[in-house]
C-alpha positions in Angstrom: 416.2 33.8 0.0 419.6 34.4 -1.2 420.9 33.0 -4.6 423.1 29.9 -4.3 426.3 32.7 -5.4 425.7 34.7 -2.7 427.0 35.0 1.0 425.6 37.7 3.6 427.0 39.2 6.7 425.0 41.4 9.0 426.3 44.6 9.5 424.9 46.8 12.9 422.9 49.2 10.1 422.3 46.8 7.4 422.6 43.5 5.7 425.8 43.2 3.2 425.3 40.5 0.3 428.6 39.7 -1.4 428.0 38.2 -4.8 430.3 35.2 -5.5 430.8 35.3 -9.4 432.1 33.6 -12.1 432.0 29.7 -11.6 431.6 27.9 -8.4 434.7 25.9 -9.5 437.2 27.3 -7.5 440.7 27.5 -8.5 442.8 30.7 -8.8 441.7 34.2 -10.3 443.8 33.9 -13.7 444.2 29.9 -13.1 448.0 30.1 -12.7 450.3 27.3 -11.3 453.2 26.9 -8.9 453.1 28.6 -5.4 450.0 30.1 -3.3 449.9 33.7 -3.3 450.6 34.6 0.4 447.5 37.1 1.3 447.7 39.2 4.1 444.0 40.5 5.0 442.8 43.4 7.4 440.0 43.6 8.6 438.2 44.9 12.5 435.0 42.8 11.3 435.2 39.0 11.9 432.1 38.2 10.2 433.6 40.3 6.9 437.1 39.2 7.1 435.8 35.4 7.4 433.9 35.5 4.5 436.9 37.2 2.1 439.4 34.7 3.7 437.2 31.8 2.9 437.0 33.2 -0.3 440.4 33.7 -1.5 441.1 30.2 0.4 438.8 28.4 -1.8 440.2 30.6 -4.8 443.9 28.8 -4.1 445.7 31.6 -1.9 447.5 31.3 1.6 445.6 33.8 3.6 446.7 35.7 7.3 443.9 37.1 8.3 444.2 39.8 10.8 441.9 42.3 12.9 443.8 45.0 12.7 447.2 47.5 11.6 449.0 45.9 15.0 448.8 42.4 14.1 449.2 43.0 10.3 452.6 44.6 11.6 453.9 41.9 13.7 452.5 39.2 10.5 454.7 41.6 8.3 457.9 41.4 10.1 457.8 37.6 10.5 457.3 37.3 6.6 457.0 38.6 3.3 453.4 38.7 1.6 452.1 38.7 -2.3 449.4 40.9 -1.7 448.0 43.5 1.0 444.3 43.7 1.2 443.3 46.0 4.0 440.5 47.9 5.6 440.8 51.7 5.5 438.9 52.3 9.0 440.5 49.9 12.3 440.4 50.7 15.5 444.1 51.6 17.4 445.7 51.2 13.7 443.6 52.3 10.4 444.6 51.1 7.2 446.7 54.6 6.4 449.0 54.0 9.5 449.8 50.5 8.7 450.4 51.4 5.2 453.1 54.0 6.3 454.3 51.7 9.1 454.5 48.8 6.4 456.1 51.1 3.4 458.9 52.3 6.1 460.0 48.3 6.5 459.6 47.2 3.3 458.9 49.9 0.9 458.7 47.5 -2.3 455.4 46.5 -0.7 453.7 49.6 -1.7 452.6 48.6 -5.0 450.8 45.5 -3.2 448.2 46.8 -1.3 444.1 46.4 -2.1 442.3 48.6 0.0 438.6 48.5 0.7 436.5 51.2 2.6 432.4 52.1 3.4 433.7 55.4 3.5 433.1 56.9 -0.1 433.1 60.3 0.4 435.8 60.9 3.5 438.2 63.6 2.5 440.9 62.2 4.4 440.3 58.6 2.6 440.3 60.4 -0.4 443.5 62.5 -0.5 445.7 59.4 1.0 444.1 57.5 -1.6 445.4 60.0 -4.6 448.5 60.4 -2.4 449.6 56.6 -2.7 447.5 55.8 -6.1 445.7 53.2 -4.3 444.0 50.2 -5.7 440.8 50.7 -4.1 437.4 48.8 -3.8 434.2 49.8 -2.2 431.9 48.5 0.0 429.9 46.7 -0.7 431.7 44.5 -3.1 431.3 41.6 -5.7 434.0 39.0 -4.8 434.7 38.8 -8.5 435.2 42.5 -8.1 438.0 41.2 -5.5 439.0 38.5 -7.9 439.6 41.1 -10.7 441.2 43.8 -8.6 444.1 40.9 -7.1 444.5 40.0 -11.2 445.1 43.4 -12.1 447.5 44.4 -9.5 449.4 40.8 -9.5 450.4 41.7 -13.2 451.5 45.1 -12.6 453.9 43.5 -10.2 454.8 41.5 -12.9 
C-alpha cells in the first residue's frame, strides 16, 4: 500500500511512484500572491501528464496540458506562458524540436523551460541539454522535486 503522499501511474515496464512532499496544504511553491502562473505541460503519457497537472493545479497554477510538440505549438502561438515543462521524448514532435520551434517565436521563452526525461544516459539528450543549459529533472521524480525546480527557475526570471 502506498503512503497517503504518494500517487502511482503504471508505466508498460514498471510501476512509477511520485512522492507528493512537503504539506498536503496546497497553495503555491514559494506561497506568492497575485496572478496564476500560466503552465504549459508536455507530455505523450496521459496517465503521467494527469498526475503533474493535478499537481501543479492543486499547487495554484493555470495549467495547458498537452500530448505533444504540435499542440504545445499551436497553445504557444495563441498565448504567452510562465513556465515550459516538457517531455524530452514525443512522438511526431520531441521536446528538442519544440524547443527550437518555440525559441524561433518567442526567443525570451528559452530561459522558461523544465525539462524531464527517462532517458539518462542518451547522448543526444545530453549534448542538447549542455547546448541550451537546461533545467532538467529525471524520471522518476518527487513532485517537490518539481515544486523546487519551478521555484528556482521562476526567480531567475526574476
Amino acid at each position: 500500500m502506498l503512503p497517503q503522499s504518494a500517487i502511482s501511474y503504471v508505466d508498460p515496464t514498471k510501476v512509477v511512484t511520485l512522492e507528493l512532499g512537503g504539506s498536503a496544504a496546497g497553495g503555491r511553491p514559494d506561497g506568492e500572491a497575485g496572478r496564476a502562473q500560466k503552465i504549459l505541460l508536455l507530455d505523450d503519457r496521459d496517465d503521467f501528464r494527469e498526475v503533474v497537472c493535478d499537481h501543479l493545479v492543486f499547487r495554484g497554477f493555470e495549467v495547458t496540458s498537452v500530448p505533444s510538440g504540435i499542440e504545445g505549438l499551436c497553445e504557444i502561438r495563441k498565448g504567452a506562458f510562465d513556465l515550459i515543462i516538457c517531455d524530452m521524448m514525443m512522438p511526431r514532435s520531441g521536446g528538442e524540436m519544440f524547443y527550437w520551434a518555440v525559441t524561433r517565436t518567442r526567443p525570451a521563452t528559452a530561459q522558461r523551460f523544465i525539462f524531464f526525461t527517462g532517458h539518462r544516459h542518451n547522448p543526444r539528450i545530453e549534448f542538447f541539454f549542455k547546448r541550451v543549459n537546461a533545467t532538467v529533472l529525471l524520471k522518476p521524480f518527487k513532485l517537490a522535486e518539481l515544486d523546487s525546480t519551478i521555484r528556482e527557475v521562476s526567480r531567475r526570471l526574476i
